[in-house]
C-alpha positions as CSV (number, residue, x, y, z in Angstrom):
1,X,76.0,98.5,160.6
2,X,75.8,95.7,158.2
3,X,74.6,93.6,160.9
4,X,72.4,95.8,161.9
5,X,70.8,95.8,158.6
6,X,70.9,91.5,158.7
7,X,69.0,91.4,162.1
8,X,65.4,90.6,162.5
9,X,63.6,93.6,164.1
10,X,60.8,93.2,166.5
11,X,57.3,93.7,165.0
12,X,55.5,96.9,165.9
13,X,52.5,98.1,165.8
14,X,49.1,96.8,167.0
15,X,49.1,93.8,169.2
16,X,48.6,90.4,167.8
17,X,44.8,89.1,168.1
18,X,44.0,85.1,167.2
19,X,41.7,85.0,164.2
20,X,40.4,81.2,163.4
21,X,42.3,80.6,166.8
22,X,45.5,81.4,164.8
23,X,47.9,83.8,166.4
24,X,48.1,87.0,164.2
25,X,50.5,89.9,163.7
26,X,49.7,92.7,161.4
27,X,53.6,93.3,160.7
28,X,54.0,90.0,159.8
29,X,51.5,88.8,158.1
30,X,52.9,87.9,154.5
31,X,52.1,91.5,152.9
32,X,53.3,92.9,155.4
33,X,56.3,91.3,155.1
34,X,56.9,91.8,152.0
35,X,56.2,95.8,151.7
36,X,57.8,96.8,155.0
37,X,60.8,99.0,154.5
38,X,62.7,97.3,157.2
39,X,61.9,93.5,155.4
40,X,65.0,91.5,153.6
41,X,62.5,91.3,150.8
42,X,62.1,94.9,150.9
43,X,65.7,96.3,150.6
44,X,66.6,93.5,148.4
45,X,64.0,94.6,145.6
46,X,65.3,98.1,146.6
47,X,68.9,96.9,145.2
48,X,67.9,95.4,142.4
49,X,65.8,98.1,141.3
50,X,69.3,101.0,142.1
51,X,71.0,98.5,140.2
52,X,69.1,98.3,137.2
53,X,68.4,102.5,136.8
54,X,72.0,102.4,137.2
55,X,72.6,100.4,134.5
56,X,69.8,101.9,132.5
57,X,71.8,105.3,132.5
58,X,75.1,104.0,131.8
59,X,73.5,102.6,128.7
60,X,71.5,106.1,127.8
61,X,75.0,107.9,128.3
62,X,77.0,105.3,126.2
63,X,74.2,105.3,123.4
64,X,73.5,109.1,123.5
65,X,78.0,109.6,122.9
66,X,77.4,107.1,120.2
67,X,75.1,109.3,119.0
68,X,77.0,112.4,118.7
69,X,80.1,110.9,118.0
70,X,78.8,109.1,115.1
71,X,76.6,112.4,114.1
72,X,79.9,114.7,113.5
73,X,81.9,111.6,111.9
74,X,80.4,109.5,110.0
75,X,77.8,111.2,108.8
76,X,80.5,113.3,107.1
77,X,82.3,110.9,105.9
78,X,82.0,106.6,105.9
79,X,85.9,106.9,106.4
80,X,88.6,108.8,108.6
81,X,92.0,108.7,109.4
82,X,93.3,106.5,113.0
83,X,95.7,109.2,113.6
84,X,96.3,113.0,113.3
85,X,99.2,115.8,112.2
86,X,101.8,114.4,109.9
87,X,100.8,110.4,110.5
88,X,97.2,111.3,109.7
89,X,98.0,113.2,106.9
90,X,99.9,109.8,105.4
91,X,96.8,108.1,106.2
92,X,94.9,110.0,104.1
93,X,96.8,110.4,101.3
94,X,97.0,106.6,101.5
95,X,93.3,106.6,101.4
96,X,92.7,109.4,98.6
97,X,95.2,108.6,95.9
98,X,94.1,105.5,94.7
99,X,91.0,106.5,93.5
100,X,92.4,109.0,91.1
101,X,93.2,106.7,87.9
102,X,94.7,108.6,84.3
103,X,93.3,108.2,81.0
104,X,95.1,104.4,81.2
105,X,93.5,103.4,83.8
106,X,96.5,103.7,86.3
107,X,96.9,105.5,89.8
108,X,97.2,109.4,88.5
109,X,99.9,110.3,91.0
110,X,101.6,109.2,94.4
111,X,100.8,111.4,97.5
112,X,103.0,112.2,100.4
113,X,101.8,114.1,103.0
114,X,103.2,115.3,105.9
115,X,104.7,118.3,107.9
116,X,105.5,121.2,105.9
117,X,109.2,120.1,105.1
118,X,111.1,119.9,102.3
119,X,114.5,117.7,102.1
120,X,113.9,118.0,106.0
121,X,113.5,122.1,105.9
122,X,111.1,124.1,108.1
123,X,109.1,125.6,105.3
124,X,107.7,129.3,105.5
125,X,105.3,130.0,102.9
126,X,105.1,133.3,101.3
127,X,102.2,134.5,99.2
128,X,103.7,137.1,96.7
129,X,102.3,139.9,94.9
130,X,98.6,139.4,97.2
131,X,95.9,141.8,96.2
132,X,97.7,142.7,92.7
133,X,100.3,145.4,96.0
134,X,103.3,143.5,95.3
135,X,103.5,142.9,98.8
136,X,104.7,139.9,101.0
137,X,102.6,138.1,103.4
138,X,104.0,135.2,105.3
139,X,101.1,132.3,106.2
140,X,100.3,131.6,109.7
141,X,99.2,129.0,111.6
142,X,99.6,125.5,111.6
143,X,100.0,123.5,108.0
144,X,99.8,120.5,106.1
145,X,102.1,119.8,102.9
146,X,101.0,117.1,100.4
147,X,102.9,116.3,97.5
148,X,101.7,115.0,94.3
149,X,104.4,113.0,91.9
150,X,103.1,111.5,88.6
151,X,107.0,109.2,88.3
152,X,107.8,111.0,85.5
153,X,111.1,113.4,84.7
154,X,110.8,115.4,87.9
155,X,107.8,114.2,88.8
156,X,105.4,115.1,85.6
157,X,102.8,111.9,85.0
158,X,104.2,110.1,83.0
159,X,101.5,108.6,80.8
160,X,98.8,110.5,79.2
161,X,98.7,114.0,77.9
162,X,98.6,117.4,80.2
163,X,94.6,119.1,79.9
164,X,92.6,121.4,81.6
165,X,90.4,118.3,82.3
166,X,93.5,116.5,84.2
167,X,94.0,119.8,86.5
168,X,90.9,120.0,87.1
169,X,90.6,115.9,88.0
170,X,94.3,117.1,90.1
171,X,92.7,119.9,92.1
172,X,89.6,117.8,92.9
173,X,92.3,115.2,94.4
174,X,93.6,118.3,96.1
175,X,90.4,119.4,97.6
176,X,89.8,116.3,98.9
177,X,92.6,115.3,100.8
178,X,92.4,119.3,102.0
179,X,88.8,118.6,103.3
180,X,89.7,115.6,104.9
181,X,92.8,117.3,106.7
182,X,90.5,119.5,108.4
183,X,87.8,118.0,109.1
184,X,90.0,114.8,111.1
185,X,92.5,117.5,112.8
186,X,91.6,120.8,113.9
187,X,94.6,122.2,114.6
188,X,95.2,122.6,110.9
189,X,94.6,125.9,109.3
190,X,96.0,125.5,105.8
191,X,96.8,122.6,103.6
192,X,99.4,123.2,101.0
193,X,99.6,121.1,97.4
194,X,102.8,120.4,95.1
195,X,101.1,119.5,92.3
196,X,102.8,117.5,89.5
197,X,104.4,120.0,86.7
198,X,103.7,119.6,82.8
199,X,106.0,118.6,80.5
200,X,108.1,121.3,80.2
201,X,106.9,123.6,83.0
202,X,110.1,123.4,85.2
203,X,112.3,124.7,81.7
204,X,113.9,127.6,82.1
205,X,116.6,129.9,80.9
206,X,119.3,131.3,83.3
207,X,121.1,134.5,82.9
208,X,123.8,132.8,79.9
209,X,120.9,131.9,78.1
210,X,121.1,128.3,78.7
211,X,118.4,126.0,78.9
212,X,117.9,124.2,82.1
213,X,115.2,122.2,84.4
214,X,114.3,124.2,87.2
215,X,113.4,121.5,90.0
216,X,112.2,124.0,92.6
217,X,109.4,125.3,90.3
218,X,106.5,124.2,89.3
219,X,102.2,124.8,90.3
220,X,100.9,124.7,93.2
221,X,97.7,124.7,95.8
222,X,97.2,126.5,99.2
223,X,93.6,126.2,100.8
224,X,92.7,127.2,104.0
225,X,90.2,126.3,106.7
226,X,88.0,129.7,106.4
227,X,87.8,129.0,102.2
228,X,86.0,125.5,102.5
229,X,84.1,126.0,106.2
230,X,81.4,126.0,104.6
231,X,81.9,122.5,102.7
232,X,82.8,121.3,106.1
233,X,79.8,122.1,107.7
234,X,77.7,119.5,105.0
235,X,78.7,115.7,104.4
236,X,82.0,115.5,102.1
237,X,79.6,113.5,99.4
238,X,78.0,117.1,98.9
239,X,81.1,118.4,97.2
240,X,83.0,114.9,96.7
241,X,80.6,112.3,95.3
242,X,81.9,108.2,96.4
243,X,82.5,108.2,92.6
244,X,85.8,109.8,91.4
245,X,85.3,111.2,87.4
246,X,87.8,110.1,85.2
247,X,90.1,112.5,83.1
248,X,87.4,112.6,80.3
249,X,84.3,112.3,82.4
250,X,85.5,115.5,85.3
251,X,84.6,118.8,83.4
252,X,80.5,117.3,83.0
253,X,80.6,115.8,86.7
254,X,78.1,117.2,89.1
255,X,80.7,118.5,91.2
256,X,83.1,120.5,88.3
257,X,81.4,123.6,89.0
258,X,82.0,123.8,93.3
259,X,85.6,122.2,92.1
260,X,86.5,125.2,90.2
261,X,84.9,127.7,92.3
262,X,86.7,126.2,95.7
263,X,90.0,125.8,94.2
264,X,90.7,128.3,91.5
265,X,91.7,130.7,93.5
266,X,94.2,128.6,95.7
267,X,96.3,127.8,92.7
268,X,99.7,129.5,92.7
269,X,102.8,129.3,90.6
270,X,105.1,127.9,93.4
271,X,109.2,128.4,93.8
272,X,111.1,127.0,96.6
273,X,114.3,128.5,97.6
274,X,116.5,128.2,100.6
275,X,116.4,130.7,103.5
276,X,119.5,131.8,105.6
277,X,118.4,130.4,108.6
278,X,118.5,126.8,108.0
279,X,114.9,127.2,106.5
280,X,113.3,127.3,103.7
281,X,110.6,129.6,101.9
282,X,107.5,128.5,99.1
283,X,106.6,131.3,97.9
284,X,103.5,130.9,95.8
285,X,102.8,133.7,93.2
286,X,98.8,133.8,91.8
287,X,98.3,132.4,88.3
288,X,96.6,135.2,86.3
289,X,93.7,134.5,84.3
């Protein structure tokens, strides 16, 4: 066939006449040479032409996924994670943490974040007391655990002095590695926070009376996909401006008001206690106001 297609064909058509005393053929004069569908000329520019409408909509298909990746990405956010579940999750509170500084001028508090684990447990987590019933409902789904420890004694910051203004500076941290969570993996529905206790908080007396430091109690955060869905449908600089407040600068910030309102009522007055089946239960109680 390809030789087929390489082999001169005979001219058709009207008969050759002498013009000038020239022999002439109408199929091969040199416009009719070049236009005739069976010419080399002809199916060459043919090729050329496939080729480069080919080439054309390759590069119309590459640009328009360009397009709509870069539409749902980055105009949320100027940066995302590489990875997603429990790697991602590190990733992000890599990315987060730093940008949260104390009243010295130091990093507020280190972030893990992972599966929900802790000292290697499967963690249920059981909201107490919902709807003021008393009763018991166990949180479904898939989850993230971050945890926030300021270095001190059992993980309290260390410098500077507990406020209102710090938790509030805490919860937007909070909120912002939550957002980022589910906005870079969608199989997350919930993001839970260990937040760093107060001086103090993790005190308690047992039955004797005695004084001691409760390490499995302390405050904590539990926001799920369906409360901030409708942050994630704007850019993340809508509720999280580039620039992170300070400790004395975060109750006048533009964003203290959708802070509060978005986390105040995902805060919880945690516990962690062992389960019989190699397992382990938060169970978050709501703070009263």
């Amino acid at each position: 066939m390809a030789e087929d297609l390489d082999t001169p064909v005979a001219p058709s058509g009207p008969e050759a006449s002498t013009v000038d005393g020239i022999l002439v053929n109408p199929s091969t004069t040199p416009e009719g040479t070049g236009n005739h569908p069976s010419s080399p000329r002809f199916r060459s520019i043919v090729v050329v032409l496939c080729i480069i409408g080919g080439v054309a909509l390759l590069l119309a298909g590459g640009l328009a996924a360009s397009k709509v990746h870069s539409g749902s990405d980055t105009a949320w956010s100027d940066w995302s994670p590489t990875k997603s579940g429990a790697a991602g999750a590190q990733e992000i509170a890599n990315h987060v943490a730093p940008s949260y500084k104390g009243s010295n001028g130091q990093q507020l508090v280190s972030v893990t974040g992972g599966e929900v684990k802790v000292a290697d447990l499967p963690v249920r987590i059981a909201l107490r007391n919902t709807g003021g019933t008393g009763d018991i409902k166990l949180v479904s789904g898939t989850g993230i655990l971050y945890t926030m420890c300021g270095l001190g004694a059992h993980c309290a910051i260390a410098a500077g002095k507990a406020s209102l203004q710090r938790m509030l500076l805490l919860r937007r941290e909070a909120l912002e590695l939550a957002l980022y969570t589910f906005k870079s993996d969608s199989s997350v529905d919930h993001v839970a926070v260990l937040m760093p206790p107060r001086p103090g908080e993790r005190q308690i007396k047992d039955s004797s009376g005695t004084t001691r430091v409760a390490g499995n109690q302390g405050t904590a955060m539990l926001i799920t996909r369906d409360s901030v869905k409708t942050a994630l449908a704007n850019p993340l600089s809508a509720i999280i401006p580039a620039q992170t407040p300070s400790v004395d600068t975060i109750a006048k910030s533009p964003e203290a008001a959708a802070v509060n309102a978005l986390t105040g009522p995902d805060l919880f007055m945690m516990s962690i206690i062992e389960g019989q089946d190699a397992t382990a239960y938060l169970v978050l109680d709501p703070i009263k106001n």
